[in-house]
N, C-alpha and C positions, 0 to 999 in steps of 0.2 A: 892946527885944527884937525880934529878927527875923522873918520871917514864917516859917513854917512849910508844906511841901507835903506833897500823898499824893498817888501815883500808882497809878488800877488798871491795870493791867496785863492787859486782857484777853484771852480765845480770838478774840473776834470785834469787839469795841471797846473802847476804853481812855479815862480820863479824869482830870483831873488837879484837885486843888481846893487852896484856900489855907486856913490858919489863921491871923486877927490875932486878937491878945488870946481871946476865948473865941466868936468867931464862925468858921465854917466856910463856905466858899462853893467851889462848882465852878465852873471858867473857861472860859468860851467859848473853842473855840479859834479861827483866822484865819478862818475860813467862817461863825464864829457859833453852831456846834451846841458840845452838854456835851459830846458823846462824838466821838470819833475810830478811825474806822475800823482795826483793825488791822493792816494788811494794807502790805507792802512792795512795791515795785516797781523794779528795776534795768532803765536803759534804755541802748538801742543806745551815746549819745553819753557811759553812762558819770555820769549822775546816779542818785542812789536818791531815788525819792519815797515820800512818806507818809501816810496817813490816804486823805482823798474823791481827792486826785491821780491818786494808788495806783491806787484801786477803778474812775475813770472811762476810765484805758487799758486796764484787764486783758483787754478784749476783741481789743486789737490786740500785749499781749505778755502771752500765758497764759501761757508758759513761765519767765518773768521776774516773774511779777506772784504773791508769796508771801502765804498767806493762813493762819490757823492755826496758825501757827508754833508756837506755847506747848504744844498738843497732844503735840510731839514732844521738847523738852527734857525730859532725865532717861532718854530711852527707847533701848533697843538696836534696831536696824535690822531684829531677828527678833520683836519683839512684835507682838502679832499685833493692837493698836490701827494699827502703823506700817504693816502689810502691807494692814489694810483703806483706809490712808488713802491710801497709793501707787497702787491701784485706784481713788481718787477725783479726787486733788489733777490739776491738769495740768502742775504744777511737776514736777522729776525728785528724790525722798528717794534718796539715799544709802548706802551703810554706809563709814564713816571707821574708819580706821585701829583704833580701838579698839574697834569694833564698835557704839557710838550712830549713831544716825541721823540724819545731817545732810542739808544738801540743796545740791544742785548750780545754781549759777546762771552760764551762760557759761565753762563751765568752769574755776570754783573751788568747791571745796568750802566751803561755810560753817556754820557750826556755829548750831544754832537760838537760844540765848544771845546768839550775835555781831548775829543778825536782829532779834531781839528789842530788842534795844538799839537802835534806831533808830527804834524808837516810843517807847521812852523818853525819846532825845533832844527828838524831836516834844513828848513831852509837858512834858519841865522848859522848851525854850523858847515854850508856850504860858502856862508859867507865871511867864516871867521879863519877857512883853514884854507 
């Protein structure tokens, strides 16, 4: 039988653990911690980083450097969770064509789901290597 994974999927960290037979373990990821920061990062030359990478330029690209993202999937751009977070975040939230609240990174609109999924890539290849 194969191994089995679960990934959390966190607001503020995420982490990933395996299943053999009836043991459960969470895996360190490449730096050696359980949990991995949530947080995205799109940079000038056109890389997206993840997790600690992420969190240690956000100082030199706030604008680019997405944090919470999870907060806003599911939400319209007029809830007023979105409108206090636009007031916080230094990222630029959105309203997309349908009225959810996505978020602008170098001007393309990106849907919170699509952000999101890039810590989940992080996490299945914490889990595969």
């Amino acid at each position: 039988m194969g191994r089995i994974i679960g990934i959390d999927l966190g607001t503020t960290n995420s982490c990933v653990a395996v299943m053999e037979g009836k043991d459960v373990r969470v895996i360190e990821n490449s730096e050696g911690d359980r949990t991995t920061p949530s947080i995205i990062a799109y940079t000038e030359d056109g890389e997206i980083l993840v997790g600690q990478s992420a969190k240690r330029q956000a100082v030199t690209n706030p604008r680019n450097t997405l944090f919470a993202v999870k907060r806003l999937i599911g939400r319209k751009f007029t809830d007023n969770v979105v409108q206090k977070d636009i007031k916080m975040v230094p990222y630029s939230i959105v309203q997309a064509k349908n009225g959810d609240a996505w978020i602008d990174v170098k001007n393309e609109k990106l849907a919170p789901p699509q952000i999101s999924a890039e810590v989940l890539k992080k996490m299945k290849k914490t889990a595969e290597d």
